[in-house]
C-alpha positions as CSV (number, residue, x, y, z in Angstrom):
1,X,6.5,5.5,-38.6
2,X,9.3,4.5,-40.8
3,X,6.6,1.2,-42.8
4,X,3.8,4.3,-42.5
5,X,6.0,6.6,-44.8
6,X,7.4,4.0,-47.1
7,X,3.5,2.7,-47.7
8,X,3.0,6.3,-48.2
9,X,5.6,7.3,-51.0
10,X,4.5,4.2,-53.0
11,X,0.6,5.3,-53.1
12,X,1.7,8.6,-53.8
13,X,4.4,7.8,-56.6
14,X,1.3,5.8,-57.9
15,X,-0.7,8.6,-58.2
16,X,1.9,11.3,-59.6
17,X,3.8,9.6,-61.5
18,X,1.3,9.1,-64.9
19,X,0.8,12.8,-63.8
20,X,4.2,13.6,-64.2
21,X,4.7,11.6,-67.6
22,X,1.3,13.0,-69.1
23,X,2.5,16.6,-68.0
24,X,5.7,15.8,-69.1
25,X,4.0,14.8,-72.5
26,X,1.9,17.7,-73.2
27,X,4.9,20.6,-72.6
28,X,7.3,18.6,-75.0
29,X,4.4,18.3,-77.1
30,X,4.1,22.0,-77.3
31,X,7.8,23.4,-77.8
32,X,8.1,20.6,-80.1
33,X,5.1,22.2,-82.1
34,X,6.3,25.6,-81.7
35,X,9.6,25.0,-83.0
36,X,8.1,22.9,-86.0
37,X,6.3,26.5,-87.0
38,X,9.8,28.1,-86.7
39,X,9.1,30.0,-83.5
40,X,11.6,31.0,-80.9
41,X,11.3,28.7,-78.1
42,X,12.9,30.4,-75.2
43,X,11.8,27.8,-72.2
44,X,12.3,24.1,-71.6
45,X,10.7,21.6,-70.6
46,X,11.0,20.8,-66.6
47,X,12.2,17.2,-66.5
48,X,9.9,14.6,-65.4
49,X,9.9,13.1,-61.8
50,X,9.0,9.8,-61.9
51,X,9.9,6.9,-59.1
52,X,10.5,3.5,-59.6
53,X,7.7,1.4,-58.0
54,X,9.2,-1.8,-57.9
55,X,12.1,0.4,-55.6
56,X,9.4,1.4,-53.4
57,X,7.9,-1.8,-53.2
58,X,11.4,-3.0,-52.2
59,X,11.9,-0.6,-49.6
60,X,8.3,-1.2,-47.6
61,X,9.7,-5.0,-48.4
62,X,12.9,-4.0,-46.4
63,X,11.0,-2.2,-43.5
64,X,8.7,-5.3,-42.9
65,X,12.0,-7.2,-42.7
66,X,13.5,-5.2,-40.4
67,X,10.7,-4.9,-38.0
68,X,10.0,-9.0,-37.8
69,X,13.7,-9.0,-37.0
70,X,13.0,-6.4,-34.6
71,X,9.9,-8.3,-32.6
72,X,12.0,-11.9,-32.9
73,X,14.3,-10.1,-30.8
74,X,12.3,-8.9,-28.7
75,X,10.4,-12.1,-28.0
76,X,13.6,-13.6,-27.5
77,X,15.0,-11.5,-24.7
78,X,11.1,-11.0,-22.7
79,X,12.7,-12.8,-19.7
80,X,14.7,-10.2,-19.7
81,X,12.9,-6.8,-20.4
82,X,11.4,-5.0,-17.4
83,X,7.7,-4.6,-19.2
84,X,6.0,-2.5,-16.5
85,X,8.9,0.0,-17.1
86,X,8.3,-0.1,-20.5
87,X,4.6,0.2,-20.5
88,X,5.4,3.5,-18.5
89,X,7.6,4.5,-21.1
90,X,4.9,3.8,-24.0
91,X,2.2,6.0,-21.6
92,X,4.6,9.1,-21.7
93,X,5.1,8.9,-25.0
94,X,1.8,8.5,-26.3
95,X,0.8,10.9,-23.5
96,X,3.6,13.5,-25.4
97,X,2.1,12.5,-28.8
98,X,-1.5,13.0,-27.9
99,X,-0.6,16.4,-26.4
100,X,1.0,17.5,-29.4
101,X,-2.2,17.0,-31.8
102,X,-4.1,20.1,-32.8
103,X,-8.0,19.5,-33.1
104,X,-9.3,20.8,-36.2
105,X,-12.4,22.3,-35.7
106,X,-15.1,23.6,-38.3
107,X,-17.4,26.6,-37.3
108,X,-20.5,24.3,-37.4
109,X,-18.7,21.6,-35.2
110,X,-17.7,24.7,-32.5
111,X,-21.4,26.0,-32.6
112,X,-22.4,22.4,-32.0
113,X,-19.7,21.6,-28.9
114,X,-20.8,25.0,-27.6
115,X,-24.5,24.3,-27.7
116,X,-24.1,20.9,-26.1
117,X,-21.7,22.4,-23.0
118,X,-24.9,25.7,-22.5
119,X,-27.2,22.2,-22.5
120,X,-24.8,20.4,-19.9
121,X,-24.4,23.7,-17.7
122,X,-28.2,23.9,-17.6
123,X,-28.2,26.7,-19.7
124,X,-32.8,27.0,-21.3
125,X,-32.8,26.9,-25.4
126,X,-29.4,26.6,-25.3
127,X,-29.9,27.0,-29.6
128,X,-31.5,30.5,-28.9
129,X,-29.1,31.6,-25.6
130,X,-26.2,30.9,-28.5
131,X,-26.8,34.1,-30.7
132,X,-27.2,36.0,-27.7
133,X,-25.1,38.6,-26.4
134,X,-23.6,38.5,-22.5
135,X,-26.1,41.2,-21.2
136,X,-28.6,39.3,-22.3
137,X,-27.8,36.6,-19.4
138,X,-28.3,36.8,-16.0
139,X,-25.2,36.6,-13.1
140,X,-26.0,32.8,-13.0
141,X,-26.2,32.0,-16.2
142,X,-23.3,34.1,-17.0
143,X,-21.5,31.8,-14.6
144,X,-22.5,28.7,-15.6
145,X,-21.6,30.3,-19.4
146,X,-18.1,30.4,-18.0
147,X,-17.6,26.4,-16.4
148,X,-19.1,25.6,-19.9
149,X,-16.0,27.6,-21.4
150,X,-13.8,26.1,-18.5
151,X,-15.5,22.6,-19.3
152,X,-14.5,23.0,-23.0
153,X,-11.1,21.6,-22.8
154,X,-12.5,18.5,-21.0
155,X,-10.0,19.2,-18.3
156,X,-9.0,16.9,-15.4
157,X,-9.1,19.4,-12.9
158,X,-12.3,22.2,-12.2
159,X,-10.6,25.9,-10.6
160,X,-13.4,27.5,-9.3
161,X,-11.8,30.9,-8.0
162,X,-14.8,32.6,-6.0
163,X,-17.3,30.9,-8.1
164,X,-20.4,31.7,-5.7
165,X,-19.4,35.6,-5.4
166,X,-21.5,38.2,-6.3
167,X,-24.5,35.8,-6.4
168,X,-27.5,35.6,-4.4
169,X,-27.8,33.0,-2.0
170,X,-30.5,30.6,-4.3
171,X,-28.2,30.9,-7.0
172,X,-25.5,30.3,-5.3
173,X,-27.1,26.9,-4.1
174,X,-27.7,25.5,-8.0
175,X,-24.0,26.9,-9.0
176,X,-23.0,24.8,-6.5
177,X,-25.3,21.9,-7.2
178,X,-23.9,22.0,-10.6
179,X,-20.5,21.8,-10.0
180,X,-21.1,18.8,-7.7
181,X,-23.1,17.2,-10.8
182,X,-20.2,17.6,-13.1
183,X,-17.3,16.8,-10.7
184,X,-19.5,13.2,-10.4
185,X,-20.3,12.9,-14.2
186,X,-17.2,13.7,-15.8
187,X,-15.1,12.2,-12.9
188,X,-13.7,15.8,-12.4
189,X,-10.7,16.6,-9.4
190,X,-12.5,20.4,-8.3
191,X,-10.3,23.1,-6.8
192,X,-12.3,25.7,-4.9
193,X,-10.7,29.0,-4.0
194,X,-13.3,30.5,-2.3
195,X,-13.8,32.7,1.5
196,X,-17.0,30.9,2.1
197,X,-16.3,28.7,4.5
198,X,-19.6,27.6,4.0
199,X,-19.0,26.4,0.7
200,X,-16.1,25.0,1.9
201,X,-18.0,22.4,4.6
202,X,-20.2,21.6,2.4
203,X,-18.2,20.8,-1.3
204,X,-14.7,20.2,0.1
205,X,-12.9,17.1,1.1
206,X,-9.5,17.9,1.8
207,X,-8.9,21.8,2.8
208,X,-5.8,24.3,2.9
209,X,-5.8,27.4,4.4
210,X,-3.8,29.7,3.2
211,X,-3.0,33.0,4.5
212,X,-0.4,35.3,2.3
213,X,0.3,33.3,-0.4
214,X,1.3,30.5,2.0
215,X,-0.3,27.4,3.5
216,X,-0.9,27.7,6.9
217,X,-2.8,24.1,7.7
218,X,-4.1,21.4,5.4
219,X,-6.7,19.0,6.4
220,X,-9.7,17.0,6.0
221,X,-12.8,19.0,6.1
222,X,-13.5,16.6,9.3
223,X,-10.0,18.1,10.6
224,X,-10.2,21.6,10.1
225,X,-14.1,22.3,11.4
226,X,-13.6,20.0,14.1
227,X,-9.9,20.2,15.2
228,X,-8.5,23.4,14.1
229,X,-4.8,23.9,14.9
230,X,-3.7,27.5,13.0
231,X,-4.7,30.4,14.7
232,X,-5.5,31.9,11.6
233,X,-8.0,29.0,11.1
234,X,-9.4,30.5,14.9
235,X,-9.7,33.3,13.8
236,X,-11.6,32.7,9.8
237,X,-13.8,30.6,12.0
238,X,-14.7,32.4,15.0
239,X,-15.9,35.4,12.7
240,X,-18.0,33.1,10.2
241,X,-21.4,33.8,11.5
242,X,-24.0,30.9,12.3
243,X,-27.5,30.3,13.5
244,X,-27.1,29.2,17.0
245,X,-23.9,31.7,18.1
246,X,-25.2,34.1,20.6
247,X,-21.6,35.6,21.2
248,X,-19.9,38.7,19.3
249,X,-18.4,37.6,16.3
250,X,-14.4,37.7,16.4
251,X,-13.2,40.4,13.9
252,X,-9.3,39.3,12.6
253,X,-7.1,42.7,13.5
254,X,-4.9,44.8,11.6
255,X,-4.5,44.7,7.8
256,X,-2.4,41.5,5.4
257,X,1.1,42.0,5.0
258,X,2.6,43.9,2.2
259,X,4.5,40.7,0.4
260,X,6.5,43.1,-1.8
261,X,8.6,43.1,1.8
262,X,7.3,39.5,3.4
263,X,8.1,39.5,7.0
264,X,11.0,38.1,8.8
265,X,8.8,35.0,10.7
266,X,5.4,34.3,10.5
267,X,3.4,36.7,8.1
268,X,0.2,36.1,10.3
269,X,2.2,36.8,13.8
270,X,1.3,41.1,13.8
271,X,-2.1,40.1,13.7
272,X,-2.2,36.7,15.5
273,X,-2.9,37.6,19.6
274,X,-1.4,34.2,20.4
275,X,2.0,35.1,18.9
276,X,5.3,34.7,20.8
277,X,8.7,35.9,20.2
278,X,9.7,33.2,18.1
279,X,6.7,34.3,15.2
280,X,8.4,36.9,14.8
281,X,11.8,35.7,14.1
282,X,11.2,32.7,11.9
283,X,8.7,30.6,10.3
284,X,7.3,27.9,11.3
285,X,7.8,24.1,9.8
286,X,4.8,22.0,9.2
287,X,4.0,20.5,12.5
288,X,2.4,16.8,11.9
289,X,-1.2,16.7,13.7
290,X,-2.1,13.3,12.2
291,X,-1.4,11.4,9.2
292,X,-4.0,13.4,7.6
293,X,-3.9,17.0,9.5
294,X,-0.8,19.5,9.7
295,X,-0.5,23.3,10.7
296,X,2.6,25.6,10.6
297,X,2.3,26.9,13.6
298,X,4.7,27.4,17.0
299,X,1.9,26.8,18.9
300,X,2.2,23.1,18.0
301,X,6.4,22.7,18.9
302,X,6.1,20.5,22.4
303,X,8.1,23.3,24.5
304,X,5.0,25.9,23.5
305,X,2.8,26.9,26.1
306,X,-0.6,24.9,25.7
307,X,-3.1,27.2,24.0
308,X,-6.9,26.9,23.5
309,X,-8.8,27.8,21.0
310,X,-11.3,30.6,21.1
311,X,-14.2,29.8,23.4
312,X,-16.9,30.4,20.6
313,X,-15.4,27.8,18.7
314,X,-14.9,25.0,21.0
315,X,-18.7,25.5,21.6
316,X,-19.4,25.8,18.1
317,X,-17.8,22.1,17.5
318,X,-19.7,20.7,20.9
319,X,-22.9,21.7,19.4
320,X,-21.9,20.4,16.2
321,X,-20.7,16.8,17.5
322,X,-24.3,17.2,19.6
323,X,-26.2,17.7,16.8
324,X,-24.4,15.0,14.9
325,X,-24.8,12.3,17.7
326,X,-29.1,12.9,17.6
327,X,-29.1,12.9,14.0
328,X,-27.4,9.2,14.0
């Protein structure tokens, strides 16, 4: 920075300075003129600002100096300098420089960006759709409208809140679709926040359920649809409907707490039919189910009574694993 600004001032001072001396020029010029005619001359002249260039050329001289000094030195103690650590160090800092840059951004290059982003978002005559209005769009292009604003920043990290609601179920599907095609293109990490379990199996990886504000269990998809620990996993998945469930659907009872005045143990316990006294009086820690699976639950402390889940999930997963084992 320091070579950068010294290498600066002396281009600049080349440039101003026959400014400054024909400016300089041309105002004594004139008061001398005026005074000659025997005017009153009530101003001066603003003295010249010239800089010495062979100064300047010395002080980029001296910075060049300084910094071979500065590199010897380094070279000299490298058996001694931790480098990874300081390749770390260089990444945060150009990390907190690069963070610190504002883009400046013409009109025509915005209309451009957003053209291309209604184009990647699969958006028809994006070039037309641009000088349209929003209720000139339909629900799913008015979604896909908002991951191109989303998209925009060219973020690490895709949170979808609900991105499927409100949608039918074939637009749903290419949302979807899309979202998967831009999570594999632009090598995107994609949060979903969503009720549709679903959704969930079939876009998710790793899952947490969360139940007031909290989670509850965290797992891969493979752990939560085939090994659910959480009774309120039960009971989101004993009432999500499927093809080959003859059964009544399990409804979850009672109303979410008010967390304005969070309860005293678990939050799901008034509502959980597997609940014992302890729910009631404290939480639960995160009980370990495998290296990859864990639940906060009581259910899971070895002195709790062993519980099963609900019947029309246990089948659910048999016909599931069934169904698996023909199609391999």
């Amino acid at each position: 920075m320091a070579l950068e600004n010294t290498i600066d001032r002396y281009f600049m001072a080349k440039v101003r300075n026959p400014q400054e001396e024909e400016r300089y020029a041309k105002q004594s010029a004139k008061r001398e003129a005026l005074i000659a005619k025997g005017k009153t001359v009530d101003w001066k002249v603003v003295p010249k600002t010239v800089y010495d260039l062979d100064e300047l050329k010395g002080d980029i001289v001296r910075v060049v100096d300084n910094l071979i000094e500065r590199y010897q030195a380094y070279i000299a103690a490298a058996g001694e300098v931790d480098f990874a650590a300081r390749t770390v160090e260089l990444i945060d800092y150009f990390k907190l420089k690069a963070s610190q840059v504002v883009n400046v951004v013409t009109k025509t290059m915005a209309r451009e960006r957003a053209i291309k982003l209604m184009e990647e978002v699969g958006i028809p005559e994006p070039r037309i759709r641009y000088n349209q209005y929003p209720f000139e769009f339909s629900g799913g292009m008015r979604q896909r409208i908002v991951i191109a604003i989303a998209l925009a920043a060219d973020p690490d990290i895709l949170i979808c809140d609900e991105p499927t609601t409100a949608l039918d179920v074939t637009i749903q599907a290419q949302i979807l679709e899309l979202i998967n095609r831009l999570k594999e293109e632009r090598n995107l990490s994609v949060i979903f926040i969503t009720h549709d379990l679903g959704v969930v199996a079939n876009m998710a990886d790793d899952i947490a359920v969360m139940y007031a504000g909290k989670v509850v269990e965290y797992g891969t998809v493979e752990d939560i649809f085939y090994d659910p620990r959480h009774p309120y996993t039960w009971a989101l998945l004993a009432s999500m409907p499927d093809l080959d469930t003859k059964e009544k659907l399990d409804a979850i009872p009672g109303t979410p707490p008010n967390m304005v005045y969070p309860p005293v143990g678990d939050a799901f316990a008034d509502r959980n039919k597997y609940a014992m006294k302890i729910d009631f009086e404290q939480q639960p820690p995160e009980f370990e189910v495998s290296p990859t699976h864990w639940a906060a639950t009581w259910l899971l402390h070895p002195d709790a009574p062993k519980v099963e889940p609900p019947k029309i999930i246990t089948d659910r997963i048999a016909r599931m694993r069934k169904a698996e084992g023909e199609n391999a």
